[in-house]
ZAGU-123758 format. One record per residue: residue number from 1; x, z, y of N, C-alpha, C, CB in turn. Coordinates in steps of 0.1 Angstrom, whole numbers. Glycine has a CB too. Example, Ala and Ser with C-alpha at 12.3 -4.5 7.8 and 13.67 -1.06 7.14 Angstrom:
<sites>
SITE pos   n_x   n_z   n_y  ca_x  ca_z  ca_y   c_x   c_z   c_y  cb_x  cb_z  cb_y
SITE   1   132    78   -57   123    78   -45   132    78   -33   113    90   -45
SITE   2   128    71   -22   137    71   -11   129    79     0   141    57    -6
</sites>
This chain:
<sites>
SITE pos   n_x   n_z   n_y  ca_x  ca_z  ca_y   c_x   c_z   c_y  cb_x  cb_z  cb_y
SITE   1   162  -479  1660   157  -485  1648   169  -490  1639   147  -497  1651
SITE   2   169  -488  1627   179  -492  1616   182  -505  1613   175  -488  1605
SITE   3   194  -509  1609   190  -523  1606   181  -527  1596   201  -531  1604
SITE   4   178  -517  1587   172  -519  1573   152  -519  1579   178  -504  1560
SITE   5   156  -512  1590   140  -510  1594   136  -523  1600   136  -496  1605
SITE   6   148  -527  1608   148  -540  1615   143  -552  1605   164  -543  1621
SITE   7   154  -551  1592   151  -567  1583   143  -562  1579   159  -576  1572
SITE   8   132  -555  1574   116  -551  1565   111  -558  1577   110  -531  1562
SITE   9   106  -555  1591    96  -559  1601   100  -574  1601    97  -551  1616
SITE  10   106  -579  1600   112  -593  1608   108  -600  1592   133  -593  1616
SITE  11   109  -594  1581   105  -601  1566    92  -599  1570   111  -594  1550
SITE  12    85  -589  1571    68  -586  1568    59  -600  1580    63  -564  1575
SITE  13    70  -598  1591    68  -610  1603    70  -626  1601    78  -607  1614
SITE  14    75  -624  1592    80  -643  1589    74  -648  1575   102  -646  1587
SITE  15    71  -636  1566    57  -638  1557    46  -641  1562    52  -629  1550
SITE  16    43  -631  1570    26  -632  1575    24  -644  1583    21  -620  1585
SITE  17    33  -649  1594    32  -662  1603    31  -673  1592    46  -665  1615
SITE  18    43  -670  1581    45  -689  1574    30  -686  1565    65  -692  1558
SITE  19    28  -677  1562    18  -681  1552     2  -684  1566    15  -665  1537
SITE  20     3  -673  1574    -9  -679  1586    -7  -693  1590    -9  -670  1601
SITE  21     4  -699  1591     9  -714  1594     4  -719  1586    23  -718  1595
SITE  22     1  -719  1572     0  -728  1561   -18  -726  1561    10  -723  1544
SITE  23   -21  -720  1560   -36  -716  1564   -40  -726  1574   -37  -701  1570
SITE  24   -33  -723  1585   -41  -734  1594   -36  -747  1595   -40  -730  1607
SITE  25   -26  -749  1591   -30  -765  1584   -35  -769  1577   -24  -771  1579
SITE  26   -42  -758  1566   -52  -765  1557   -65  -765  1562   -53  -760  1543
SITE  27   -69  -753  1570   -83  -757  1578   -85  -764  1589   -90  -747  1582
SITE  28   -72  -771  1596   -71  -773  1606   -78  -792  1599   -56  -769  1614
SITE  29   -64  -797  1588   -63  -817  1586   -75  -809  1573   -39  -831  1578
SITE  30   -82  -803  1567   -91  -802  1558  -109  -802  1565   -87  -788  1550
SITE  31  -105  -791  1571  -120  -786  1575  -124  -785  1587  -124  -774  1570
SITE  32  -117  -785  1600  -119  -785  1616  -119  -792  1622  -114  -781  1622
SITE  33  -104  -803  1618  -107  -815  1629   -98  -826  1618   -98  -812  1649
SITE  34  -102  -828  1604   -98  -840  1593   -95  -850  1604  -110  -845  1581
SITE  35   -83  -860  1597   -81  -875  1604   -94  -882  1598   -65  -883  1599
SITE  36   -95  -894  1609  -108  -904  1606  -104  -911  1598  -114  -912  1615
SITE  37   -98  -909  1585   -96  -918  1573   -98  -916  1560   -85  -921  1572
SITE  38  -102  -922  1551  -108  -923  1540   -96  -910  1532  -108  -941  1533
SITE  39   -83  -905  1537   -74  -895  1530   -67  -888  1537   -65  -899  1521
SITE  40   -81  -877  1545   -75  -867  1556   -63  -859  1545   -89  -855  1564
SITE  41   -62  -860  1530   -57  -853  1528   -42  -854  1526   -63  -851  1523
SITE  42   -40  -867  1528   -26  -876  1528   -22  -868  1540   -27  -895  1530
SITE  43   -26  -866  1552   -20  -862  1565   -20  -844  1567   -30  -870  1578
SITE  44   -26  -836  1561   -23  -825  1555   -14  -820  1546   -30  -823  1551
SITE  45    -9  -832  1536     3  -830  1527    13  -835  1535     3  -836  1513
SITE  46    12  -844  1547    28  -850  1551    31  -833  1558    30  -867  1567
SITE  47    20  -825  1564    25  -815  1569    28  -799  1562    18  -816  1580
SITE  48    17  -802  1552    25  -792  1542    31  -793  1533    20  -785  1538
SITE  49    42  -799  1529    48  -804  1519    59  -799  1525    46  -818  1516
SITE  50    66  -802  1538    80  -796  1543    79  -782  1545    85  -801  1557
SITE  51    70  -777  1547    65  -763  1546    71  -756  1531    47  -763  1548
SITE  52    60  -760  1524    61  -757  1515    77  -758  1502    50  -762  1513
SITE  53    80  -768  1510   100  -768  1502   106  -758  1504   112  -778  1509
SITE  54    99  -750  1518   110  -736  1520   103  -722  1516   116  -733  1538
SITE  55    96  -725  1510    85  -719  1503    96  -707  1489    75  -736  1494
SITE  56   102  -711  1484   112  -705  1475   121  -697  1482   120  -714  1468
SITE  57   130  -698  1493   137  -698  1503   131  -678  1504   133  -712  1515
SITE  58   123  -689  1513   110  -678  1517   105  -662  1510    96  -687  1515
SITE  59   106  -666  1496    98  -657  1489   117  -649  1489    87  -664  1471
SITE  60   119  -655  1484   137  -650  1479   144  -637  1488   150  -668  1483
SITE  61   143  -648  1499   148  -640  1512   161  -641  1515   145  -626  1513
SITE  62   164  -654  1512   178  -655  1516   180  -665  1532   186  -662  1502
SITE  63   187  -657  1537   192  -657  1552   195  -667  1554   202  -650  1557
SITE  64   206  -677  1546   203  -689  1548   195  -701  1551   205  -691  1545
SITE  65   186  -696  1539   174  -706  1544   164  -705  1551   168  -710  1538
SITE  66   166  -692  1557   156  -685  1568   161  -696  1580   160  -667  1572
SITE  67   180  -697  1581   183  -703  1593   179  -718  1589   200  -700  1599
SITE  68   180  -723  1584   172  -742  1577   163  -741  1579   171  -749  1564
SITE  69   148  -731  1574   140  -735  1581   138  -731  1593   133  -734  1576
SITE  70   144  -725  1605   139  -726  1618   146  -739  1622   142  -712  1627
SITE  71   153  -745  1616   161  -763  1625   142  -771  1621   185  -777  1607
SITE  72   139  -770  1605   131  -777  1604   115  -773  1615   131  -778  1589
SITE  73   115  -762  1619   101  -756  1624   104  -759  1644    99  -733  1618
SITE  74   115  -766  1644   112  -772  1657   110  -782  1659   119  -773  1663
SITE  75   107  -793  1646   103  -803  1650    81  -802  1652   110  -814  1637
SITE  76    83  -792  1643    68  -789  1638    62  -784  1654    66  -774  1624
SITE  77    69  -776  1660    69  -768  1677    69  -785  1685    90  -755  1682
SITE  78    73  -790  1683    69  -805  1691    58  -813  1691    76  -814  1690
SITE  79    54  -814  1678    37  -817  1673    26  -801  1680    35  -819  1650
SITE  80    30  -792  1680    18  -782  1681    19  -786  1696    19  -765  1676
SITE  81    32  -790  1708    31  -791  1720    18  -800  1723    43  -796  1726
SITE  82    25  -811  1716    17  -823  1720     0  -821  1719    23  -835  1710
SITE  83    -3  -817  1705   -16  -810  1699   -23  -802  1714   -10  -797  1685
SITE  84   -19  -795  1718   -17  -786  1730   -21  -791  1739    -6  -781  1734
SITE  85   -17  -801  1739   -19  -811  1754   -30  -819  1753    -7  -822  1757
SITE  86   -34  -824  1740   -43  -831  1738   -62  -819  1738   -38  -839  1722
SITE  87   -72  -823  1746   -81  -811  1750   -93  -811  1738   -89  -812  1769
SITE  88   -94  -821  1729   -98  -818  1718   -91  -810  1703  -101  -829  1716
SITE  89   -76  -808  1706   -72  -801  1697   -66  -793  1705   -65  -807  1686
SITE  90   -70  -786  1715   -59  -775  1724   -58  -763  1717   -65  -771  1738
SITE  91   -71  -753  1717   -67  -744  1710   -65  -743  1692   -74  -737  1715
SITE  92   -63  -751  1688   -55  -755  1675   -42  -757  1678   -61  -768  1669
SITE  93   -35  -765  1684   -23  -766  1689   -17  -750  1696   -25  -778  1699
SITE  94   -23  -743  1705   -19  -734  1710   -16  -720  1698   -29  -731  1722
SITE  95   -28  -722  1690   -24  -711  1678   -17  -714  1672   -33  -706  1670
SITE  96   -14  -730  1664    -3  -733  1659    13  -727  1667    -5  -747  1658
SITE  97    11  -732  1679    25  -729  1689    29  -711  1687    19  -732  1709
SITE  98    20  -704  1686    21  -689  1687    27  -692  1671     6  -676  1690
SITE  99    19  -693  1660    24  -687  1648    42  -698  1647     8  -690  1631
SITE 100    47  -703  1652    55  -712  1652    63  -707  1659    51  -723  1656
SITE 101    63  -701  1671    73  -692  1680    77  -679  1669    65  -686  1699
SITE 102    65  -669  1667    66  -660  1658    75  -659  1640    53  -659  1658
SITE 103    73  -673  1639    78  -678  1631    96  -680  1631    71  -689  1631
SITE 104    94  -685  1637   108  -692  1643   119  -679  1652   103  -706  1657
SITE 105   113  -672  1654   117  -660  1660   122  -649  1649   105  -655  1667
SITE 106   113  -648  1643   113  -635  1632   121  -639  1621    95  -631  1625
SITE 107   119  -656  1614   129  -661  1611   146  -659  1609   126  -667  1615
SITE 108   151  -662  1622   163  -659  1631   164  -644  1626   161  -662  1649
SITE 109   157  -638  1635   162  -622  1638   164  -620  1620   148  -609  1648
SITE 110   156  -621  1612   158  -614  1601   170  -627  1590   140  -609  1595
SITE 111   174  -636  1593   191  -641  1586   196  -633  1594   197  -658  1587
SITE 112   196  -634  1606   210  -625  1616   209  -608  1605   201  -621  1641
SITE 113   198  -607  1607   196  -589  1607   202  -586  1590   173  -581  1611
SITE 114   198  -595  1582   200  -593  1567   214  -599  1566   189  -601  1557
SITE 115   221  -604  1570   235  -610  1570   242  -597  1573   237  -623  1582
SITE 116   238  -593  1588   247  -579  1589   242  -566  1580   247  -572  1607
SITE 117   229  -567  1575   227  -554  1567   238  -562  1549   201  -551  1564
SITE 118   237  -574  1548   243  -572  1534   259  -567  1539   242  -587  1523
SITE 119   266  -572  1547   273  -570  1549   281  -555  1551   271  -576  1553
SITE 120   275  -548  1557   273  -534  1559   273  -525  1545   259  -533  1567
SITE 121   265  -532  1538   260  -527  1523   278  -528  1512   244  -542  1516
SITE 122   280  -541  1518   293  -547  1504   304  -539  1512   297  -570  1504
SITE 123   302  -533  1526   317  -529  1530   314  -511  1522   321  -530  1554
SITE 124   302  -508  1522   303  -493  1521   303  -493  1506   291  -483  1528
SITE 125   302  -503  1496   303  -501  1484   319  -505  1482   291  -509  1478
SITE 126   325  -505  1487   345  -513  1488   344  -497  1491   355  -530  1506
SITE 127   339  -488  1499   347  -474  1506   346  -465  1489   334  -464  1522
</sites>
């Protein structure tokens, strides 16, 4: 496989998870299991709001901030554990954990993979 075939899959992979991630945070603190407070929606924005900062990043596709947001999507991987553990939000937590690994994965591989494809690109345009 190419590296160019490599960063397309690993981009098409870290779109589809962040935006399935953002999805289920809004049906998750909106419409499945809201906090018992008068502003389930206050606790839906603490968690999509950091999300959504790398949101630009994201669309852009720059490798750097691909690697910034996987530092920030490990703290997020410690709430979906815990979520996980708890047996009224288990499988909420467990699908969060998948789109979060997938995330965080595809992430990585595609700064790594687009770092050496630009690279690759700037040396054969010097030949």
């Amino acid at each position: 496989m190419s590296l160019a075939c490599k960063t397309r899959l690993t981009r098409w992979l870290t779109l589809s998870s962040y935006v399935g991630l953002l999805l289920l945070f809004s049906l998750w603190y909106l419409l499945l299991s809201p906090a018992q407070s008068d502003h389930p929606w206050v606790i839906w924005l603490v968690h999509l709001l950091p999300l959504l900062a790398f949101l630009p990043v994201v669309i852009k596709g720059s490798p750097r901030g691909h690697a910034w947001l996987c530092f920030v999507l490990l703290l997020y991987f410690l709430e979906a554990v815990i979520a996980a553990l708890v047996p009224t939000t288990r499988w909420l937590g467990l699908i969060e954990s998948l789109l979060l690994a997938t995330l965080f994965t595809s992430a990585m591989l595609y700064a790594r993979w687009r770092s050496q494809l630009a690279k690759v690109e700037h040396n054969a345009q010097q030949v």
